[in-house]
BANUVEX-78483 format. One record per atom (N, C-alpha, C): x negated, y, z; residue in three letters. Coordinates in steps of 0.001 Angstrom, whole numbers, padded with zeros to 6 digits, always signed. Example, Ala and Ser with C-alpha at 12.3 -4.5 7.8 and 13.67 -1.06 7.14 Angstrom:
2
-013190-005690+007800ALA
-012300-004500+007800ALA
-013200-003300+007800ALA
-012850-002250+007080SER
-013670-001060+007140SER
-012900+000030+007870SER
# end
This chain:
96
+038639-072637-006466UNK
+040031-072857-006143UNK
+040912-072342-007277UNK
+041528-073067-007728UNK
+042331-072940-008833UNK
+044054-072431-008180UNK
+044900-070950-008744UNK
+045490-070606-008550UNK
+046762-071150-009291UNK
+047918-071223-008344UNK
+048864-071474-009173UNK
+049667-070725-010169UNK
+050032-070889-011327UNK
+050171-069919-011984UNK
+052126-069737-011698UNK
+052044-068427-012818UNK
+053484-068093-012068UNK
+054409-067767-013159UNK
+055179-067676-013583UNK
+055919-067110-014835UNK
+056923-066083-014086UNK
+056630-064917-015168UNK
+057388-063445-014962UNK
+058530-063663-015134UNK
+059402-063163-013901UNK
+060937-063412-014146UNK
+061574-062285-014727UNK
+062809-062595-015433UNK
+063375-061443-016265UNK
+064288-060710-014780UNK
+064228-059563-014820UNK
+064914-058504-013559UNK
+065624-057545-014289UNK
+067158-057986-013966UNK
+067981-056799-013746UNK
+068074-055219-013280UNK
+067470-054590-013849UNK
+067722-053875-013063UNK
+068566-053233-011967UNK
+068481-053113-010431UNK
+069723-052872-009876UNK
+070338-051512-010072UNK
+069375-050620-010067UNK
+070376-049156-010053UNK
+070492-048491-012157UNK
+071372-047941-011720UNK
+071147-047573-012950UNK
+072800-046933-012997UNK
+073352-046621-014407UNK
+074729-046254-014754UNK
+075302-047061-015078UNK
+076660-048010-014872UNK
+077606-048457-015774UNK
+078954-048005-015769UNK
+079769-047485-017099UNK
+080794-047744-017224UNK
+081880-048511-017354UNK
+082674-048958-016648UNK
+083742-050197-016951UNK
+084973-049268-017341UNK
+085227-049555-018775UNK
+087140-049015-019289UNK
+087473-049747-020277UNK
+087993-049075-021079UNK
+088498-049489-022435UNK
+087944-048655-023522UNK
+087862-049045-024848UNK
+087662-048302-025764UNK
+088781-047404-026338UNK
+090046-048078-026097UNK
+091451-046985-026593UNK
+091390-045778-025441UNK
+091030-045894-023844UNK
+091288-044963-022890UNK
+090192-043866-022951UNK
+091217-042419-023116UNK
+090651-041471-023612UNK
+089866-040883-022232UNK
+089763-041586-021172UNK
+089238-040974-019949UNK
+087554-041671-019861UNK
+087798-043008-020533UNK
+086718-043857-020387UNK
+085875-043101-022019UNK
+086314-042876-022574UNK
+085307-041998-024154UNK
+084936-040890-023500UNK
+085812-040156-022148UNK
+085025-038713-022463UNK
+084199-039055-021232UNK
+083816-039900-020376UNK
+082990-040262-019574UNK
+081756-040405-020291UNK
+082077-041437-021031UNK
+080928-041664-022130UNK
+080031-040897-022793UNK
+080856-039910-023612UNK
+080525-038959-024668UNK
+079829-038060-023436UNK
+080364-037606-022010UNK
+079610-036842-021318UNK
+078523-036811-020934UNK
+077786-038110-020834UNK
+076798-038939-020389UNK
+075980-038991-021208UNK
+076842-039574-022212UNK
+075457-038981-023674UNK
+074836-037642-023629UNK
+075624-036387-023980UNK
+075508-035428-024039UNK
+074338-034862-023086UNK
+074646-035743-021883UNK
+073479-035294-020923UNK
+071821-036111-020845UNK
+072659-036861-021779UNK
+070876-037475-022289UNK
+070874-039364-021077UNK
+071989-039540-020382UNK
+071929-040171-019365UNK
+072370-041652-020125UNK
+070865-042726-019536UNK
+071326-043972-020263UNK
+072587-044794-019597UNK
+073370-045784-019815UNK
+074346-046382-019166UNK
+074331-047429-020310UNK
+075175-048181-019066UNK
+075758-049968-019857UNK
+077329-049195-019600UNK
+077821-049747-020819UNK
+079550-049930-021072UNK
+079945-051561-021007UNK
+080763-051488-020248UNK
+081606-052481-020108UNK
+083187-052268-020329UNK
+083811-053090-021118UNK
+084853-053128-021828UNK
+085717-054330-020606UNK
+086775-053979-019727UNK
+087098-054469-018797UNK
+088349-055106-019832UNK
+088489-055105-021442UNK
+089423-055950-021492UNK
+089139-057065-022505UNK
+087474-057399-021952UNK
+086834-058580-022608UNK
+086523-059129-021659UNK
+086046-058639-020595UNK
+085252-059050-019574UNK
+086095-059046-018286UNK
+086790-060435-017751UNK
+087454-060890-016694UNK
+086953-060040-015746UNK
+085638-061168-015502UNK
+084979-060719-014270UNK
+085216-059195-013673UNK
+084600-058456-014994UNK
+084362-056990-014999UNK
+085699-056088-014363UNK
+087228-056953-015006UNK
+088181-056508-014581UNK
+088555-056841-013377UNK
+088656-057802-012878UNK
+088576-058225-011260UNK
+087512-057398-010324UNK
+086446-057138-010741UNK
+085641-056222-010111UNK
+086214-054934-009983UNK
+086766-054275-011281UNK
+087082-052633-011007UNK
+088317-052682-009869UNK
+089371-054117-009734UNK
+090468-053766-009297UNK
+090232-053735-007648UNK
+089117-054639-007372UNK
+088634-054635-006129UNK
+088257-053199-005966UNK
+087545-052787-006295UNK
+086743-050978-006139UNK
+087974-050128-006270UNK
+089118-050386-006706UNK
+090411-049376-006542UNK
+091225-050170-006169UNK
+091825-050611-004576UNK
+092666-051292-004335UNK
+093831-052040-005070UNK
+093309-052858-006114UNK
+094213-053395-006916UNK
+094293-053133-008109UNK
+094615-051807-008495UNK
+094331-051101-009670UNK
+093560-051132-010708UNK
+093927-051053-012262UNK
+092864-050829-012745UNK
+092337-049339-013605UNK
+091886-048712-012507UNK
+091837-047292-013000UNK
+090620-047300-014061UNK
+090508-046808-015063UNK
+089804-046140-016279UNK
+089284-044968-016587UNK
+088274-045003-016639UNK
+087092-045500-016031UNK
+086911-045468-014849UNK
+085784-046651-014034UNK
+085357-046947-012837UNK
+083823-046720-013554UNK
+082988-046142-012521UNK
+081859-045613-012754UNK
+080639-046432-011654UNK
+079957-046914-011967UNK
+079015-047129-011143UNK
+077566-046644-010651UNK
+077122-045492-010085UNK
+076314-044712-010529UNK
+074562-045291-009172UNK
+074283-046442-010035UNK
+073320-046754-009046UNK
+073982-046761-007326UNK
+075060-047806-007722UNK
+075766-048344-006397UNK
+077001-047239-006013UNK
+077085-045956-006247UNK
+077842-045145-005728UNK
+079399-045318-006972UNK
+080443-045644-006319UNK
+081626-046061-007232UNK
+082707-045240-007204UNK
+082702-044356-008739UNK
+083428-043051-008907UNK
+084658-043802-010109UNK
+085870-043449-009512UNK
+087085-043797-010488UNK
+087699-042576-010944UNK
+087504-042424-012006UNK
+087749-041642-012663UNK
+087520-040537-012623UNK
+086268-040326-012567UNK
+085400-039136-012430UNK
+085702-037767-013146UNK
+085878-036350-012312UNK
+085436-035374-013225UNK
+084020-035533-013476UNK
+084156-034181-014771UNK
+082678-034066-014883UNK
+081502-033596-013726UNK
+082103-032849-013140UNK
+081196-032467-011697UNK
+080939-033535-010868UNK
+081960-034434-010521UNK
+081842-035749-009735UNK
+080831-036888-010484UNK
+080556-036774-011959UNK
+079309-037783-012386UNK
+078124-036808-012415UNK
+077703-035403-012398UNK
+076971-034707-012127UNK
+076230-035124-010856UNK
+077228-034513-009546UNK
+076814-034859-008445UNK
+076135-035947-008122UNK
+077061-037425-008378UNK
+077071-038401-008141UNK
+075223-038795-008849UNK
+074743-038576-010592UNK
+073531-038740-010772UNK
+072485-037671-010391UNK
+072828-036700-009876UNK
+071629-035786-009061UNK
+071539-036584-007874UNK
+072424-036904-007023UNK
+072068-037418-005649UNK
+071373-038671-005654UNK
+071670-039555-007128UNK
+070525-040594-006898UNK
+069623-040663-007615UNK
+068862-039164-008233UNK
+067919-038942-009210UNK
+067954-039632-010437UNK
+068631-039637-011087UNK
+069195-039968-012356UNK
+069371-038790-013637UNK
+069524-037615-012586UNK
+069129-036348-013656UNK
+068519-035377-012763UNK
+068149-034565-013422UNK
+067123-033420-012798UNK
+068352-032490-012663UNK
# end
């Protein structure tokens, strides 16, 4: 019996880090730079290239487009202190 064969699909990963801001907003660099620092990988998204991306953050802040919107493996932090992206990647094992 001959099996059907299958081709490996490319997968998104779902959880993970993304940032959505700007590159001029000094709230969305020190998000960034913090994240580095902690060794933590993330996607940046630049919400003033990316429509979509901006229609998305304004939904997650009633309208608004607050800088940075954080996505931390589903959990959605606007404008995070540093303790609030701490928390936020310990609780979904993202850092030790």
């Amino acid at each position: 019996m001959m099996l059907p064969k299958f081709r490996r699909a490319e997968v998104t990963p779902v959880f993970g880090v993304k940032v959505y801001g700007a590159d001029w907003c000094e709230d969305t660099q020190h998000a960034r730079q913090f994240l580095e620092r902690l060794g933590v990988a993330y996607e940046y998204v630049n919400v003033e290239r990316d429509e979509r991306a901006k229609a998305w953050v304004r939904e997650q802040n009633g309208g608004k487009e607050r800088k940075p919107t954080v996505d931390v493996a589903g959990q959605i932090l606007c404008v995070p202190t540093d303790h609030e992206l701490t928390s936020a990647l310990r609780e979904r094992g993202l850092m030790a």
